[in-house]
C-alpha positions as CSV (number, residue, x, y, z in Angstrom):
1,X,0.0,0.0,0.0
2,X,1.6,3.3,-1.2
3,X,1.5,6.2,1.5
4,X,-1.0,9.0,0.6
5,X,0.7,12.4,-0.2
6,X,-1.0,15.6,1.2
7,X,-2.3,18.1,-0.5
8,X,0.7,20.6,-0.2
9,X,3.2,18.5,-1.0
10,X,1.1,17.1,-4.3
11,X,1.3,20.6,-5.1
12,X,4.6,21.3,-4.7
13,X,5.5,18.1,-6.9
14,X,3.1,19.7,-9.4
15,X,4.7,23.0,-9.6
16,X,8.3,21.3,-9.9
17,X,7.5,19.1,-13.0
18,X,6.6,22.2,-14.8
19,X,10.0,23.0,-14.3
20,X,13.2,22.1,-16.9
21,X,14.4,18.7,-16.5
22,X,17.7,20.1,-15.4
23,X,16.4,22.5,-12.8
24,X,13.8,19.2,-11.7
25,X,17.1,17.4,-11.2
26,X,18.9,19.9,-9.1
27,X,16.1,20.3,-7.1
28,X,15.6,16.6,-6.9
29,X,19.1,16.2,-5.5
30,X,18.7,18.9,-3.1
31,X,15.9,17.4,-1.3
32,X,17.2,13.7,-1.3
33,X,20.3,15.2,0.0
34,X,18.6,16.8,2.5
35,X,16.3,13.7,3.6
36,X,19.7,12.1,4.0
37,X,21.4,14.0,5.7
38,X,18.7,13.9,8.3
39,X,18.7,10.7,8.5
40,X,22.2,10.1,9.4
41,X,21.6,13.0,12.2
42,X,18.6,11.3,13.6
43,X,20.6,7.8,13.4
44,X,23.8,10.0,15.4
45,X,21.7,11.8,17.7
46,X,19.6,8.5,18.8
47,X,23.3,6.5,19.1
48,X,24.5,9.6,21.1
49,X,21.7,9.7,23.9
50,X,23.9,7.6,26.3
51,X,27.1,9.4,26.3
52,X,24.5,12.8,26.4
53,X,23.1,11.4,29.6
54,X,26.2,10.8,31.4
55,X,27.6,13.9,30.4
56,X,24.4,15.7,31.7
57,X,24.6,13.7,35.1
58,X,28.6,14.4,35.5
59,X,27.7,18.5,34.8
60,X,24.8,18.0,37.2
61,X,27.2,16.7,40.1
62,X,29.9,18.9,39.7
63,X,27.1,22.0,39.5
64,X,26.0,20.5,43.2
65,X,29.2,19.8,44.4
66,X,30.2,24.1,43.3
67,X,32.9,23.0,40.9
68,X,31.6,24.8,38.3
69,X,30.5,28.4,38.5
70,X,28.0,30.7,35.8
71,X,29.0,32.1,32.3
72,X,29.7,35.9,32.4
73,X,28.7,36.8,29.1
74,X,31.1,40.5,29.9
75,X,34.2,38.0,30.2
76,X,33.7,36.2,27.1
């Protein structure tokens, strides 16, 4: 069963075949590029979340034990 495609994006498809074949390529690439890309980030990001969380709890302790102190943006 093929997924059903809204409205806008049936549209936007629409508008993009009336375009030169070479200008429907580029933007072609473009979006599969970009639907890769964010792919691999989501694939990163969800392989990161246990290295995040011990990072957060180590930054958490040292903030209650007062070995770290707040950012002065005027010293930056």
């Amino acid at each position: 069963m093929l997924p059903i495609m809204t409205s806008t994006l049936d549209a936007a498809i629409a508008k993009l075949a009336a375009l030169p074949p070479q200008e429907q390529d580029r933007v072609g690439t473009w979006i599969l590029e970009e639907l890769r890309d964010e792919g691999a980030w989501t694939k990163r990001f969800s392989a990161s979340q246990d290295a995040l969380g011990r990072l957060a709890a180590e930054a958490r302790a040292d903030r209650a034990a007062g070995r770290v102190s707040d950012l002065d943006s005027d010293t930056l």
